[in-house]
C-alpha positions as CSV (number, residue, x, y, z in Angstrom):
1,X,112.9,128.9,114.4
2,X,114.4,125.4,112.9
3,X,114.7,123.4,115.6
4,X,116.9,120.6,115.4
5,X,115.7,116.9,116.5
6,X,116.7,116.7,120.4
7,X,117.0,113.2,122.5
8,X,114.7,112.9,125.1
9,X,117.4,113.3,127.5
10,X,117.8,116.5,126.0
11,X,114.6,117.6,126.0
12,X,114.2,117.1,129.4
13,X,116.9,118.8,130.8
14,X,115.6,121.7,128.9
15,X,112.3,121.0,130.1
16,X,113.6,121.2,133.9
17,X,115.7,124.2,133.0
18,X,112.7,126.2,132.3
19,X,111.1,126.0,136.1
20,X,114.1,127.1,137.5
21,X,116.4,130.0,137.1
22,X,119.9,128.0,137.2
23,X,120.8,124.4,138.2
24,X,123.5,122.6,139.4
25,X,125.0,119.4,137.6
26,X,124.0,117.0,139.9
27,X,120.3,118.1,140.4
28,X,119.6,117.6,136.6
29,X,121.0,114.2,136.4
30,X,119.1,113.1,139.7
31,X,115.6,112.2,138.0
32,X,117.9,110.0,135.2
33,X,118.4,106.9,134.9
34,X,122.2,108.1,133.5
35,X,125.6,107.7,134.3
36,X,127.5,111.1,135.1
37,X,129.2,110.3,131.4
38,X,126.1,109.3,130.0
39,X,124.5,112.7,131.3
40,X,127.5,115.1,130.7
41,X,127.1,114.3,127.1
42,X,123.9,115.4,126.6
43,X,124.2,118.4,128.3
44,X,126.9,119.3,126.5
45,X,125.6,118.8,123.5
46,X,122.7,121.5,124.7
47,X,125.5,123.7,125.5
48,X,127.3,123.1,122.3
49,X,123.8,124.0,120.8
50,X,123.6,127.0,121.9
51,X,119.9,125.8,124.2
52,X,121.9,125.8,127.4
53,X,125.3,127.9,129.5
54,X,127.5,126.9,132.1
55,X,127.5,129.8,134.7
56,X,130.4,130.9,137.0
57,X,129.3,129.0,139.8
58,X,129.0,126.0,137.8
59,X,124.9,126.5,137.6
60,X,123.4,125.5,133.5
61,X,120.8,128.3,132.7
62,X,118.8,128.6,129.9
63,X,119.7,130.6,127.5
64,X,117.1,133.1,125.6
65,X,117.6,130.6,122.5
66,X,117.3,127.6,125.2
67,X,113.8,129.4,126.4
68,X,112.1,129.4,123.1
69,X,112.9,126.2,122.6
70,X,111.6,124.8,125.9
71,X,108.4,127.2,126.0
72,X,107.7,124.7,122.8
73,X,107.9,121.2,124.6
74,X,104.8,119.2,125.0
75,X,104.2,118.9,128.8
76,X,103.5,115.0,128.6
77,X,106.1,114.1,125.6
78,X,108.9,116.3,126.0
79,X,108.7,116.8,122.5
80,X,108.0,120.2,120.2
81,X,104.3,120.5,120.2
82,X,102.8,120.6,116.5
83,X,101.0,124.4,116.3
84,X,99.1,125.8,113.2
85,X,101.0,126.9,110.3
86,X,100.6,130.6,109.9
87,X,100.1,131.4,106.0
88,X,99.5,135.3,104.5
89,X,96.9,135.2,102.0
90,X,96.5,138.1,99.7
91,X,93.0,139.3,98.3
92,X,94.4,140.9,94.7
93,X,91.5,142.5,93.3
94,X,91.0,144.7,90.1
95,X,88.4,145.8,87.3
96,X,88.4,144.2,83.6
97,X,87.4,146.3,81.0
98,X,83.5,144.7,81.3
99,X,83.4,146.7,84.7
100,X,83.7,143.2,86.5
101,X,85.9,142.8,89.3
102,X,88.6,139.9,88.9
103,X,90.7,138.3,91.1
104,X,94.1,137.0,90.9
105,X,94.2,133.6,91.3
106,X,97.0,130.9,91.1
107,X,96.9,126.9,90.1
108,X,99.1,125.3,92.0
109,X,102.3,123.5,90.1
110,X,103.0,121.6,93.5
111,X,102.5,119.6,96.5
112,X,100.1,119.2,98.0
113,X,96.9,119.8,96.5
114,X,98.2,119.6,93.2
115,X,96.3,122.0,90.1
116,X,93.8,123.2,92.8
117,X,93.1,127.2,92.4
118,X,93.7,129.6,95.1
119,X,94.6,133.3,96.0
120,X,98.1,134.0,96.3
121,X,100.0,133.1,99.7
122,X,103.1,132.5,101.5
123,X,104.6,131.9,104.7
124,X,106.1,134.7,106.4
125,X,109.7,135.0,107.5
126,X,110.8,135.1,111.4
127,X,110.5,138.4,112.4
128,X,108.7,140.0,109.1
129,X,105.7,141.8,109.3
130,X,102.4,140.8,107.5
131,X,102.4,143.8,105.2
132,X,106.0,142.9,104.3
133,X,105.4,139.1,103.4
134,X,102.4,140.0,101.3
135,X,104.8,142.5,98.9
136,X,107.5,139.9,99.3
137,X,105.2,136.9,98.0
138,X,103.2,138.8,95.6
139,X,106.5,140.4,93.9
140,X,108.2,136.7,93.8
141,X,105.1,134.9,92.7
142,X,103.4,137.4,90.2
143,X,105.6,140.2,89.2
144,X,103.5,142.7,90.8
145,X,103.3,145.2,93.5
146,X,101.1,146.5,96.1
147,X,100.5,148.3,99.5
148,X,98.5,145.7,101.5
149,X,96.0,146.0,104.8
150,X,95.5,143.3,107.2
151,X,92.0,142.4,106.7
152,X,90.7,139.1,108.8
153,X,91.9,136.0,110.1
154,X,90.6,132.6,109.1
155,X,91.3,128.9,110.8
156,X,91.5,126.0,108.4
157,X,91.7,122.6,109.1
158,X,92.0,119.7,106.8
159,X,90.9,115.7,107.1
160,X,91.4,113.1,105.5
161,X,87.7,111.7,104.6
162,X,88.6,108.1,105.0
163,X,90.5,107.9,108.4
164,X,89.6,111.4,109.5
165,X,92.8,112.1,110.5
166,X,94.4,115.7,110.4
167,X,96.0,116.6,107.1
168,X,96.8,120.1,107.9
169,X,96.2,123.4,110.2
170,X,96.4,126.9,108.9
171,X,96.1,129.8,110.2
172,X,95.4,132.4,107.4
173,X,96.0,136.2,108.1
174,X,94.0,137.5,104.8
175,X,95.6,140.7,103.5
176,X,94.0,143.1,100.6
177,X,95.8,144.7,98.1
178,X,95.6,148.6,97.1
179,X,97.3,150.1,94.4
180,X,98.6,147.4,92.6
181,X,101.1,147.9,89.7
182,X,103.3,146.0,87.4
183,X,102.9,143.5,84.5
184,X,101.1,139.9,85.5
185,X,104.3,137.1,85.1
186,X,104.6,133.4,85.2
187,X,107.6,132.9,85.7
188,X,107.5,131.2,89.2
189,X,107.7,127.8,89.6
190,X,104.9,126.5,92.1
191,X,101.9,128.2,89.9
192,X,100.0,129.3,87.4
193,X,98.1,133.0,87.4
194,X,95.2,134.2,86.3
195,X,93.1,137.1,86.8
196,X,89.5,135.2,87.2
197,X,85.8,136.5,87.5
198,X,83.6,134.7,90.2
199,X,82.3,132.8,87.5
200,X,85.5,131.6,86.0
201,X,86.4,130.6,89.5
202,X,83.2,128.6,89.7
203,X,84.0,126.8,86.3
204,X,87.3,125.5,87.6
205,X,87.2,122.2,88.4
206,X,89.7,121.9,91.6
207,X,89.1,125.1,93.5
208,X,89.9,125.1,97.2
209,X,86.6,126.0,99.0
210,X,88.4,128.8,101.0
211,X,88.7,130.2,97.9
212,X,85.0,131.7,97.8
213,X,84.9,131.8,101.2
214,X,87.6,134.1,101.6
215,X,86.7,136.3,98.9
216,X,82.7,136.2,100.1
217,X,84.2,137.3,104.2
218,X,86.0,140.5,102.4
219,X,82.5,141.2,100.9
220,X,80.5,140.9,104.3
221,X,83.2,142.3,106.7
222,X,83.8,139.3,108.4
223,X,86.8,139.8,111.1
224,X,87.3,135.7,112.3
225,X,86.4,133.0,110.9
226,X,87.3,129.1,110.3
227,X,86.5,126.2,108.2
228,X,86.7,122.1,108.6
229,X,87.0,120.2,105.2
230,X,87.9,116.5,104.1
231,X,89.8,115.8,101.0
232,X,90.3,112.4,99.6
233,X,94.1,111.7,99.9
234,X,94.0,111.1,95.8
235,X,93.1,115.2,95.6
236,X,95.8,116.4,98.4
């Protein structure tokens, strides 16, 4: 959902909206400090938006739009809480012609974390299933295709070493890849790929230390688990 920056006004009468199943005008402008002008606006505005609808009675309502929305307000700050960013990570394994399993890896040709390796992922689209984003992602990144299995779940958060602040929070759904077909490309923009032994991963010089770790939970079976690191903000 692509929420669109609300004023606080705004937010509020959404907030109020949600503990009640329809109000009248005059009982959402009470707790303002706003004129009846002043007020109409912004609820107008949430009606224009599609957030808000003015019943037959003359009662606002939520709508199922307007619901989402609010269910996403910070109690204290009226504002759309910050929640992890939910990525689909995809475990691409096969076996060279040593016998050695390899993994497909890409190094990233963007921002942030700049040249650092890492298995393929993506962000999934409203309403897409994991399976689906892991074909989607791996066909637009790679070239190739696969049937994929929802393997584990990994929490990551990242610091900044200095001020300790939080960079970023991920929530990875780690997917594995079975019969994987098609001819290895390059031709998207954000990376570079490589299929890469455990010791060629090791050798790299910017690998994210997920990396292993991910690879090492689909070895031991692991269902959950998360991760704390710091990065200078030169390397992110």
């Amino acid at each position: 959902m692509n929420n669109p920056q609300l004023h606080k006004t705004q937010a509020s009468i959404l907030h109020s909206l949600r503990y009640t199943k329809a109000e009248r005008f005059n009982a959402l402008m009470h707790p303002t400090s706003h004129t009846s002008d002043t007020f109409k606006f912004h609820l107008r505005k949430l009606v224009k938006l599609g957030y808000v609808v003015k019943l037959e009675k003359g009662e606002y309502q939520l709508t199922a739009l307007g619901k989402e929305y609010a269910n996403n307000l910070n109690e204290k700050q009226r504002a759309v809480e910050k929640q992890p960013k939910l990525s689909i990570l995809m475990i691409v394994a096969r076996q060279n012609g040593e016998g050695e399993t390899t993994y497909l890896l890409q190094r990233r040709q963007r921002n942030p974390f700049y040249s650092y390796w890492s298995e393929i992922h993506g962000r999934a689209e409203w309403g897409e299933s994991f399976e689906a984003t892991a074909q989607r992602q791996l066909k637009r990144q790679t070239g190739l295709d696969a049937k994929f299995e929802v393997h584990s779940f990994r929490r990551v958060r990242d610091y900044d070493a200095n001020e300790e602040s939080l960079l970023e929070d991920k929530l990875f759904v780690v997917l594995k890849a079975t019969e994987i077909s098609g001819d290895l490309t390059n031709d998207y923009d954000g990376g570079t790929n490589s299929w890469l032994t455990l010791a060629e991963i090791r050798q790299q010089d910017k690998v994210f230390a997920t990396t292993l770790a991910i690879i090492e939970n689909l070895v031991n079976g692991e269902f959950f688990t998360s991760q704390d690191l710091t990065y200078n903000l030169e390397d992110y």
